[in-house]
C-alpha positions as CSV (number, residue, x, y, z in Angstrom):
1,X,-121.8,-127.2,-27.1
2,X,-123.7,-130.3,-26.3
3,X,-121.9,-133.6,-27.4
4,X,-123.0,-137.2,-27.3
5,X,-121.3,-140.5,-28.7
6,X,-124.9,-141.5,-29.9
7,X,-127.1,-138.8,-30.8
8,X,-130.2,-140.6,-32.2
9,X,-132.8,-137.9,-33.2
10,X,-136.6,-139.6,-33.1
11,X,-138.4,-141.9,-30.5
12,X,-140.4,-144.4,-31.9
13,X,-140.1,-148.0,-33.2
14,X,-136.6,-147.7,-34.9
15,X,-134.9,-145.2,-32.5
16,X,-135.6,-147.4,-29.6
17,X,-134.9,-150.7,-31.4
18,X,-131.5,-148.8,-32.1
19,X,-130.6,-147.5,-28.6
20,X,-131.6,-151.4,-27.4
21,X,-128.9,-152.5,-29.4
22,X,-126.1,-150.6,-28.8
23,X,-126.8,-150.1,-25.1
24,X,-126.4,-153.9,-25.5
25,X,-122.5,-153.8,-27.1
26,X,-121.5,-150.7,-25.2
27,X,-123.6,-150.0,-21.6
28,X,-121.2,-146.6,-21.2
29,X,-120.9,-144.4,-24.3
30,X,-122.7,-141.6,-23.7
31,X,-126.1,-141.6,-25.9
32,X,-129.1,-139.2,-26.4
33,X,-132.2,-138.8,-28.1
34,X,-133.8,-136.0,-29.5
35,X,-137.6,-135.9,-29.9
36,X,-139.7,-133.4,-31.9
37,X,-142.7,-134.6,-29.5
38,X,-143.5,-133.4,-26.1
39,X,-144.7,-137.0,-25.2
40,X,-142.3,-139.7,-24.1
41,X,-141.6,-142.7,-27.0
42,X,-145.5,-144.1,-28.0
43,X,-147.0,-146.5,-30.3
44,X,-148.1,-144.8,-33.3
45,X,-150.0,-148.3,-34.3
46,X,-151.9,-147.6,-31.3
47,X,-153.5,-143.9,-31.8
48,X,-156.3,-145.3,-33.4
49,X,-158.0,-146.7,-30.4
50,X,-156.5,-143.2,-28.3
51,X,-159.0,-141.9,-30.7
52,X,-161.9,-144.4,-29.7
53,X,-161.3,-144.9,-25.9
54,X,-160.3,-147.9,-26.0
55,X,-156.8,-147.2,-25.2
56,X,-155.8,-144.9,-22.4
57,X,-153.0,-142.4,-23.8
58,X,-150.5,-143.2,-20.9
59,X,-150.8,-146.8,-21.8
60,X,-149.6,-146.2,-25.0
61,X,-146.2,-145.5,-24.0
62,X,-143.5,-147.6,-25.2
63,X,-140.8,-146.5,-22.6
64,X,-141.4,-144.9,-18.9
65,X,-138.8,-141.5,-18.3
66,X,-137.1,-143.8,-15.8
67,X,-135.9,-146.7,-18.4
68,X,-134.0,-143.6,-20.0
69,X,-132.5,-143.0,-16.1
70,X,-131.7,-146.8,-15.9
71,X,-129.9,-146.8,-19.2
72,X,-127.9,-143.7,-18.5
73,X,-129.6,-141.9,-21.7
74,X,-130.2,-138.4,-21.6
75,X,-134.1,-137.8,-23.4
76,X,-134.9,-134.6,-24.7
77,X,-138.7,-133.5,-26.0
78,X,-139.9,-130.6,-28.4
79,X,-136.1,-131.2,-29.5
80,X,-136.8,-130.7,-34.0
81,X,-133.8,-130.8,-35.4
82,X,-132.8,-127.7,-38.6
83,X,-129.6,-128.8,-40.1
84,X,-126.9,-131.4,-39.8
85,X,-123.0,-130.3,-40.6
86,X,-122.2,-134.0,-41.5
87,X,-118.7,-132.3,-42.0
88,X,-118.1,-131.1,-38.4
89,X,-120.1,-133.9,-36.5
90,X,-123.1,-131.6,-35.6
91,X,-126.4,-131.3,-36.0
92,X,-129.0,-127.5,-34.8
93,X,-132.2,-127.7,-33.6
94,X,-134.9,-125.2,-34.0
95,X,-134.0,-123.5,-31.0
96,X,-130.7,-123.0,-32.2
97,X,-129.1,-125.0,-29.4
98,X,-126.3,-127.3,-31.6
99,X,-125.1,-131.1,-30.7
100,X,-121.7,-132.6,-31.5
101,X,-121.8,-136.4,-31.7
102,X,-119.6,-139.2,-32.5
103,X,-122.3,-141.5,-34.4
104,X,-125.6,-140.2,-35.5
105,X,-129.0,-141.7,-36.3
106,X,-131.7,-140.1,-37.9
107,X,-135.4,-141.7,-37.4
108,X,-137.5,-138.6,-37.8
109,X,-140.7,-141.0,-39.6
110,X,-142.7,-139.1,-41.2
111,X,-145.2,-136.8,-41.7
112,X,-148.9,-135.9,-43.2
113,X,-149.2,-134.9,-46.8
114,X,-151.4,-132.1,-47.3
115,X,-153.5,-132.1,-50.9
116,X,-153.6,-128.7,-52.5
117,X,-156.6,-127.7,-51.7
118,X,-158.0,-124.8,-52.1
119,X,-158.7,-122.9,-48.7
120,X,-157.1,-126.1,-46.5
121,X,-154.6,-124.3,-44.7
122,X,-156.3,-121.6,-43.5
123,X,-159.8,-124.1,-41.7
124,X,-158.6,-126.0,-38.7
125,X,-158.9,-129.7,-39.9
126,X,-157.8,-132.9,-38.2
127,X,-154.9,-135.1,-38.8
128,X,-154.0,-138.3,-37.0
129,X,-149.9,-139.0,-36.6
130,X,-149.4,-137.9,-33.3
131,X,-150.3,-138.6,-29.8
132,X,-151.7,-134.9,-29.5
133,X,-153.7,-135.4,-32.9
134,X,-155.3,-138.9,-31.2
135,X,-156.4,-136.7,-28.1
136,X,-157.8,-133.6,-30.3
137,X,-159.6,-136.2,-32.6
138,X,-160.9,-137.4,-29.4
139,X,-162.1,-134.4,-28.0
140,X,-163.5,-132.9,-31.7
141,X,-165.8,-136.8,-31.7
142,X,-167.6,-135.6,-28.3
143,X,-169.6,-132.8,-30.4
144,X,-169.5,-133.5,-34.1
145,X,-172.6,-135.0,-36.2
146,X,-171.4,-135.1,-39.5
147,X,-167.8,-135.7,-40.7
148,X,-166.0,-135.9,-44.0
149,X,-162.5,-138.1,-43.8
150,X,-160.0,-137.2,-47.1
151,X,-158.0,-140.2,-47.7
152,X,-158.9,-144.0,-47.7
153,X,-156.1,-145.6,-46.7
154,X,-155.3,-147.2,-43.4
155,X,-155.6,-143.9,-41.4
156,X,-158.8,-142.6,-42.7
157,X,-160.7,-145.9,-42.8
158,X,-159.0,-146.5,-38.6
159,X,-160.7,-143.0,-38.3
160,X,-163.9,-143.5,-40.2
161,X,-164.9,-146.9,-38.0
162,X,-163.8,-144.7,-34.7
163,X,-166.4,-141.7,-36.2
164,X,-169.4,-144.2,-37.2
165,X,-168.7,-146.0,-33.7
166,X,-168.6,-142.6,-31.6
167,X,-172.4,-141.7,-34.1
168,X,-170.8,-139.4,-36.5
169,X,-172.2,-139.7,-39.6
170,X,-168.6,-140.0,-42.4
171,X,-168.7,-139.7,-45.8
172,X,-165.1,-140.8,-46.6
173,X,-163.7,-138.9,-50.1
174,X,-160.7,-141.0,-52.1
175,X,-159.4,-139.6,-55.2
176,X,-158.7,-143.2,-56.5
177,X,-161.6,-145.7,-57.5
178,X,-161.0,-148.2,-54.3
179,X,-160.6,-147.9,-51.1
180,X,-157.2,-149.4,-49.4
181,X,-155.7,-148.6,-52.7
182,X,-152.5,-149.3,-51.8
183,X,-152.7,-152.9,-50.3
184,X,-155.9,-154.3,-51.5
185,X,-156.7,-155.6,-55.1
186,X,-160.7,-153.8,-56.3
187,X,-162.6,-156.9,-55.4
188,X,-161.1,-157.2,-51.8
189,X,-161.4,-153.7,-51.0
190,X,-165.5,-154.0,-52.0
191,X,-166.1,-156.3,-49.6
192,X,-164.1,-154.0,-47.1
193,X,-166.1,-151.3,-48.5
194,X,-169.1,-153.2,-48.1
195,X,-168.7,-153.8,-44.7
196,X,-168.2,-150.1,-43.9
197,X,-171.2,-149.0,-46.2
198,X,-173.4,-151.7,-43.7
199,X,-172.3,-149.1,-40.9
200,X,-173.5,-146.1,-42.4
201,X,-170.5,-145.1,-44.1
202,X,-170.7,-143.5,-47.3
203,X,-167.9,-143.5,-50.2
204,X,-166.9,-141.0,-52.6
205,X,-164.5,-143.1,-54.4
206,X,-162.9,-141.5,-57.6
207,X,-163.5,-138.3,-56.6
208,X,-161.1,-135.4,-54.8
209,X,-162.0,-131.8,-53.0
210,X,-161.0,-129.0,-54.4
211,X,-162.4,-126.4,-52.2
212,X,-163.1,-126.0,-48.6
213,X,-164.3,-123.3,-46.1
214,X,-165.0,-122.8,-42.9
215,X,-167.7,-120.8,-41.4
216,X,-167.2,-121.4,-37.8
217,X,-169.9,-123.5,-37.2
218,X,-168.6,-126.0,-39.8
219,X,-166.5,-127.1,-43.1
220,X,-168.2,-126.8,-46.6
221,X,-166.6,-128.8,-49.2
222,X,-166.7,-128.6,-53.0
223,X,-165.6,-132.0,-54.9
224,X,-164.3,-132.3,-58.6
225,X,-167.6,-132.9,-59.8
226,X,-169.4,-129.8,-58.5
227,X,-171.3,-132.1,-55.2
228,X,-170.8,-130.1,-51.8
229,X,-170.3,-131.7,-48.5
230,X,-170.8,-129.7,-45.4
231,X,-169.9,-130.9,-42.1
232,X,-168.6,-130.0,-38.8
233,X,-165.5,-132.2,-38.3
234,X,-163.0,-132.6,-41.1
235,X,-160.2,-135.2,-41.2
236,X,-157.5,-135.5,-43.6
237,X,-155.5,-138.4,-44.3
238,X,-154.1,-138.3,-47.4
239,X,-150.6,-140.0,-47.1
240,X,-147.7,-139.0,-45.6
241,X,-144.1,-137.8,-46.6
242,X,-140.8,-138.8,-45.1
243,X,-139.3,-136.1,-42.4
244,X,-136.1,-134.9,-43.6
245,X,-136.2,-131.4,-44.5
246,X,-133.4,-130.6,-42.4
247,X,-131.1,-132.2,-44.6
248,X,-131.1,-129.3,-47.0
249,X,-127.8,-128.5,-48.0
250,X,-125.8,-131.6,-46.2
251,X,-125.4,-133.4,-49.1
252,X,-126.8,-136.6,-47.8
253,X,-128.3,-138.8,-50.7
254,X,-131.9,-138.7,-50.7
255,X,-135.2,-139.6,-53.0
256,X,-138.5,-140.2,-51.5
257,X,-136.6,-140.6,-48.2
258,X,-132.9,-140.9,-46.9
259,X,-131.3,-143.1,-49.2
260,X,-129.6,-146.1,-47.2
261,X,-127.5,-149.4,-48.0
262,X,-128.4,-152.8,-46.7
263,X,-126.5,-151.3,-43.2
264,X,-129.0,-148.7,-43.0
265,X,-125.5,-146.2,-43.8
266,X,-126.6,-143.0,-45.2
267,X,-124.1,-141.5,-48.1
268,X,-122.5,-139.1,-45.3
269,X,-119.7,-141.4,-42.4
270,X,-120.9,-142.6,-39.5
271,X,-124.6,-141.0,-40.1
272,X,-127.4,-143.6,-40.3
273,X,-131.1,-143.8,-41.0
274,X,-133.9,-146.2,-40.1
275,X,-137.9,-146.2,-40.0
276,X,-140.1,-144.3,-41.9
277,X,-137.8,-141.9,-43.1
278,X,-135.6,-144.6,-44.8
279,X,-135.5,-145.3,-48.1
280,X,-133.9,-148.8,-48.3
281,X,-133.4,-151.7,-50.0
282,X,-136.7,-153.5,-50.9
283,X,-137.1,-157.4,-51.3
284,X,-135.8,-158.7,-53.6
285,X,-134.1,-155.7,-55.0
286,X,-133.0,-153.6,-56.7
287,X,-135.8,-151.4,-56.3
288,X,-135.8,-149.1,-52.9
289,X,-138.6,-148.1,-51.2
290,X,-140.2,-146.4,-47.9
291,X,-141.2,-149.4,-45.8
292,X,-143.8,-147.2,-43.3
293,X,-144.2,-150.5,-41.2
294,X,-144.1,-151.3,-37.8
295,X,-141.7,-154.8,-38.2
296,X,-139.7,-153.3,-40.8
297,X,-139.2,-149.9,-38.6
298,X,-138.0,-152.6,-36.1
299,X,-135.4,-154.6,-37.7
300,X,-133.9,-151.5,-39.3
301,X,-133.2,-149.9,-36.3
302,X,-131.7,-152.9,-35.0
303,X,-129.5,-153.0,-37.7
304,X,-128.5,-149.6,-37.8
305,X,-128.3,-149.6,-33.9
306,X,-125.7,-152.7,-34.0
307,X,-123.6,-150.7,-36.9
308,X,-123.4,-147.5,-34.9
309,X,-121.8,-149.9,-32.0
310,X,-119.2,-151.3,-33.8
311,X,-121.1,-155.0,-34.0
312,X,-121.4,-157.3,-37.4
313,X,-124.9,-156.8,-37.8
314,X,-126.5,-159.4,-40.6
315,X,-127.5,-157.0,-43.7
316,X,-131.1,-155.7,-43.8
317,X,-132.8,-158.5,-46.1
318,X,-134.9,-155.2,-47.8
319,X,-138.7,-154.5,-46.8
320,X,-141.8,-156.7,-47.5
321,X,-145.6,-155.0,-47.4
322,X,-147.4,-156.3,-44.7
323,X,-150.4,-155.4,-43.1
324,X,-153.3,-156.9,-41.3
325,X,-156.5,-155.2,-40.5
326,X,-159.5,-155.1,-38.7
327,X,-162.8,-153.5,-39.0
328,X,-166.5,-153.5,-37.6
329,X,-165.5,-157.2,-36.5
330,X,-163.9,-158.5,-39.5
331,X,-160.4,-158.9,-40.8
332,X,-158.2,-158.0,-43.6
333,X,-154.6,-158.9,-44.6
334,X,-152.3,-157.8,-47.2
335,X,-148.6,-159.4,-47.7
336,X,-146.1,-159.1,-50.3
337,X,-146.3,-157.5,-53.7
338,X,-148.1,-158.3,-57.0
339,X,-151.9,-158.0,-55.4
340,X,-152.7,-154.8,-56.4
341,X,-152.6,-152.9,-59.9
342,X,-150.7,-154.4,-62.9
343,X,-148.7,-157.9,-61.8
344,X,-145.1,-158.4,-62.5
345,X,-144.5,-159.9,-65.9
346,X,-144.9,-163.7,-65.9
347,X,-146.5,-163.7,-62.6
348,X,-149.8,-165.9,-62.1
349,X,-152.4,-164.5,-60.1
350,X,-154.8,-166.9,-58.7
351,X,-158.4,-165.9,-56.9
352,X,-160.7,-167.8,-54.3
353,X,-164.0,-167.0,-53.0
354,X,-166.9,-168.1,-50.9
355,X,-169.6,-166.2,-50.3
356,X,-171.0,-168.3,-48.1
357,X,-168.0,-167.2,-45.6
358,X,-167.7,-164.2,-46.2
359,X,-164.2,-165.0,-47.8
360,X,-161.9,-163.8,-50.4
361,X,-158.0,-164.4,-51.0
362,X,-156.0,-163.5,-54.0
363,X,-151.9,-164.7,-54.2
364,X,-149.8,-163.7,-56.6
365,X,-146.3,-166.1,-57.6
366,X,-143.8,-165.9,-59.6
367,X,-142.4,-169.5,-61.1
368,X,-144.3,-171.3,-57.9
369,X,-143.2,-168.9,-55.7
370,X,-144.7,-166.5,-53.3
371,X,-145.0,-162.9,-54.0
372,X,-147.9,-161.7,-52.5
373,X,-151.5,-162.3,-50.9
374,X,-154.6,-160.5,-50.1
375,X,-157.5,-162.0,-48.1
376,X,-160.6,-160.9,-46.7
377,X,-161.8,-162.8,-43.3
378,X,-159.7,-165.3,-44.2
379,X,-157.5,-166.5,-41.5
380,X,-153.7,-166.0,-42.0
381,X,-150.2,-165.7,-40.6
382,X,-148.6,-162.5,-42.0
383,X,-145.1,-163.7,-40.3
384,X,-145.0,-167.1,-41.5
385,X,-146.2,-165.5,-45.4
386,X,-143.4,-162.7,-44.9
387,X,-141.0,-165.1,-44.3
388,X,-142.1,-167.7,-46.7
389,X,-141.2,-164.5,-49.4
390,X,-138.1,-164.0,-48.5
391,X,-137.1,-167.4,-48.4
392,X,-138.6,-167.9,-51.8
393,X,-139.8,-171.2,-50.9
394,X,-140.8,-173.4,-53.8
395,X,-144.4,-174.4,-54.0
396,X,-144.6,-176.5,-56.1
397,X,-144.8,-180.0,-54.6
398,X,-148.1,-178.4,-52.5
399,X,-149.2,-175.3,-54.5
400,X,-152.7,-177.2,-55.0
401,X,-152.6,-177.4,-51.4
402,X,-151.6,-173.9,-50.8
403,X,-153.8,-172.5,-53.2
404,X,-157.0,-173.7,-51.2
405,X,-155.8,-173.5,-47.7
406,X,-152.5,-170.6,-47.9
407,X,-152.3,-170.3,-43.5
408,X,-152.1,-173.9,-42.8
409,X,-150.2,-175.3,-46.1
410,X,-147.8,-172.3,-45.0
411,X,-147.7,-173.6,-41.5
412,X,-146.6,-176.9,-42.4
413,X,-144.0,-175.6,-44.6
414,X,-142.6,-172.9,-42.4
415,X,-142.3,-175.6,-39.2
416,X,-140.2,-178.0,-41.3
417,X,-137.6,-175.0,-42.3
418,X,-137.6,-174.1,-38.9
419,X,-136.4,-177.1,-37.4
């Protein structure tokens, strides 16, 4: 049987975040990592422009095979794992090979939600999570005309630009009444939609497929409300779903993901969990939540990484929304909570625009404090506002100030707490 000290099963943000850290406290103990993907560790953040050319797919490699040499860790690809035995300190993979390990970490992310759809699995449609979806996308662009993207959330709008740039022609279908639903209050996410429609892009908001077939020379789809789309290239991006199927039966706590505490522990000893997959605390609590970001991926590994090594690491503070996007040469952000659907009770919510710019911000506090912001080519710093959250910084003596001008008011704040 294979054994390992450290046995950290996924390779992205977290995993490696985690195998920094406790190469850091201990340079000897064995440690290994087990990858579902062929690929060595990438950027998922960065598939996107795999898609459009703009990236090559060997720069988006986070880690060359000889940084796993230097650091004496032992990488393994097309490694999925089937079970974990948190009883006996193993894990199976697919193949049935089995690992015993001394301290395990599970960073499996996550993976696309299919809709139930009638005909979907059996038409060969596109998804974009993985470095071989990026490069099939790709390929599909060189010889498509028409598209149809499901899903407009960060995914299927990434795609949609990368289609309308490559001269596809995308109707993009969202079963809510917005695009961005799930970062952008309606008015924002008009004059992202706006910006799209400009391109050529067309939006079937409010609406959902319930049909599709394929005829081999392309997809035919039926929507709720009896319209049919036909085209040759058809993308789904309807969400995703945290990655830990394999946990059936090992009576580790789960929800929406794998339930962990401010340490990133699991319910089962000496098992851990971080990224995508975890379900932990979410600022300020109690609520959990699946965090599905890039920083907070980070600093959970970390902290999980630091645990597994025996090392005081701070508790994970809980996650904070945060996103900043770009599209057809303009720019959105989303920070916090409160900016989207009903806000907290006794929140204020306050809204600025000028059309002139081209600008639009909305914040949401809570007794004169931050909880959220959304702006459209407005010019902010998501780190400064994430931090500005969590220290629940009173804004009172400026929030005039803040109100009109949020990036440099938060600026001028955030350098005299820093000092």
């Amino acid at each position: 049987m294979n054994a390992s000290d450290y046995l950290i099963v996924g390779s992205s943000h977290a995993a490696l975040e985690a195998l920094a850290a406790i190469r850091l406290a201990d340079p000897s103990g064995s440690l290994t990592v087990l990858t579902r993907d062929r690929h060595l560790p990438y950027s998922p953040t960065l598939l996107p422009y795999v898609v459009s050319g703009r990236s090559d797919p060997a720069k988006a490699t986070l880690r060359d095979a000889a940084f796993f040499t230097r650091q004496h860790i032992r990488f393994e690809t097309e490694a999925g794992v089937a079970a974990v035995y948190p009883g006996a300190h193993e894990l199976a993979l697919e193949d049935g090979t089995r690992w015993h390990y001394g301290k395990l970490l599970l960073a499996t992310g996550a993976t696309p939600a299919v809709p139930p759809i009638a005909g979907l699995e059996a038409v060969p449609f596109h998804r974009l999570r993985t470095l071989d979806d990026s490069l099939a996308l790709r390929a599909a662009i060189g010889t498509a005309r028409r598209a149809v993207v499901l899903g407009a959330g960060l995914i299927g709008m990434h795609a949609a630009e990368n289609l309308t740039a490559a001269g596809v022609a995308v109707t993009v279908v969202e079963p809510r009444d917005q695009v961005l639903p799930s970062y952008f209050d309606p008015e924002a996410a008009e004059h992202i939609a706006r910006g799209f429609a400009a391109h050529g892009v067309v939006f079937r908001t409010g609406h959902s497929a319930v049909a599709v077939a394929y005829a081999g020379a392309g997809f035919r789809l039926t929507l709720d409300d009896g319209a049919v789309l036909d085209a040759d290239l058809l993308l789904v991006a309807t969400g995703v779903r945290a990655e830990f199927g394999y946990l059936a039966g090992s009576g580790i706590a789960t929800g929406r993901g794998i339930l962990v505490d401010a340490g990133m522990r699991t319910s089962a000893p000496e098992i851990w969990a971080a990224g995508d997959v975890a379900e932990a605390p979410a600022f300020p609590g109690p609520a959990t939540a699946l965090a599905g970001i890039l920083p907070e991926a980070v600093l959970q590994g970390r902290t999980a990484g630091m645990a597994m090594a025996g090392e005081a690491a701070p508790p994970y503070r809980g996650s904070v929304p945060r996103n900043t996007y770009c599209f057809f040469g303009q720019s959105a952000i989303s920070v916090g909570t409160g900016i989207t659907g009903a806000p907290p009770v006794g929140a204020e919510l306050v809204t600025r625009r000028d059309p002139a710019a081209g600008t639009y911000w909305r914040i949401a506090l809570q007794d004169d404090r931050l909880l959220g912001i959304a702006a459209v080519n407005l010019p902010l710093d998501a780190g400064i506002l994430c931090e500005m959250i969590l220290r629940q910084v009173d804004l009172a003596p400026v929030k005039p100030l803040f109100l009109d001008q949020p990036c440099a008011t938060g600026r001028m704040l955030m350098s005299r707490l820093w000092r």
